[in-house]
N, C-alpha and C positions, 0 to 999 in steps of 0.2 A: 477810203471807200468801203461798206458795207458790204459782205457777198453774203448774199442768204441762197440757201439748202432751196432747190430747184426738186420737184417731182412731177411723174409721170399721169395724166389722168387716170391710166389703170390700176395705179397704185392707189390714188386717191379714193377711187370710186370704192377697191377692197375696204381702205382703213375708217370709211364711211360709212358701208355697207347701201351702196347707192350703185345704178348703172353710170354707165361710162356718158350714155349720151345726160345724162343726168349731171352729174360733172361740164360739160362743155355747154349744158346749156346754160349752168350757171355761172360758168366766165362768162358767157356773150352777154348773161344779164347783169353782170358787174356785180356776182355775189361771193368768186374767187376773186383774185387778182395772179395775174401769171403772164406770162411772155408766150408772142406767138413767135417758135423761131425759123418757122418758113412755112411754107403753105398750106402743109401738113401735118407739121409739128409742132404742139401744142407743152408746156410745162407751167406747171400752178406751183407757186411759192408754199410754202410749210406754215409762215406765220397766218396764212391765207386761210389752209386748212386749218388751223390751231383754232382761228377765232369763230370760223363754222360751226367745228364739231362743240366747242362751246358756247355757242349760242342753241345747238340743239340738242343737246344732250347733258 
């Protein structure tokens, strides 16, 4: 089994340079991928972030 490196959206949103709801609004649009791990708890995979910040930058 694969485990990949799990991060915070406000991690994400820094290493982005993007808000947070900017982040979450792009998991709901399927343009992170990440785990919700309860109702409030949101983490976005790294390979996720990887292929973002290379596609925009």
């Amino acid at each position: 089994m694969i485990k990949e490196k799990l991060v915070r959206p406000s991690e994400v949103a820094r290493q982005l340079a993007v808000s947070r709801s900017t982040v979450y609004r792009w998991f709901w649009e399927g343009k992170l991928k990440g785990v919700k791990i309860s109702k409030r708890s949101l983490r976005i995979l790294v390979s996720s972030v990887e292929k973002i910040f290379n596609e925009c930058w």
